[in-house]
C-alpha angles and dihedrals in degrees: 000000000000126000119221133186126227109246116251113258111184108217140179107228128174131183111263102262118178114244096024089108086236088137129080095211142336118243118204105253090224084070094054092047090050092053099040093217097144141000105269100199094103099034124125108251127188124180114222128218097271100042113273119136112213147171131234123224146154133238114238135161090271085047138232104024109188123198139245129214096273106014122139127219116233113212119197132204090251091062088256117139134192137167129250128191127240090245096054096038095080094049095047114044133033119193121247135191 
């Protein structure tokens, strides 16, 4: 069996903020539910003025891409962006200079 190890990407990644325009888009979270396309326990919600209550996520190659309460968004030098977890931050990525 060979061992390989996984190429260096430098990337840019910052911790998901409200407010900080870091999301394509928000989603209602009724529709999410009603679809059953992830578990929603962990998602960002905000509750909009009049009541709604909707997710924030981002549009990647793989698609809709929702966030969790901590995540961090990890953004390449092609533009591309994808989430990362709090947990899996740490053993991911290590900071340079």
């Amino acid at each position: 069996m060979k061992k390989y190890l996984r190429a260096s990407l430098e990337v840019v990644a910052e911790r998901y903020e409200i407010g900080k325009d870091m999301e394509d888009g928000f989603e209602s979270l009724s529709k999410i539910v009603t679809n059953g396309w992830i578990n929603t326990d962990n998602l960002v919600k905000i509750q909009k003025d009049e009541g709604q209550i909707v997710c924030p996520f981002i549009s990647n190659r793989r698609g809709l891409v929702f966030i969790n309460e901590g995540d961090y968004i990890i953004f390449e030098g092609d533009e591309e962006r994808h989430v990362c977890s709090d947990d899996r931050f740490d053993t991911r990525f290590v900071p340079i200079s």
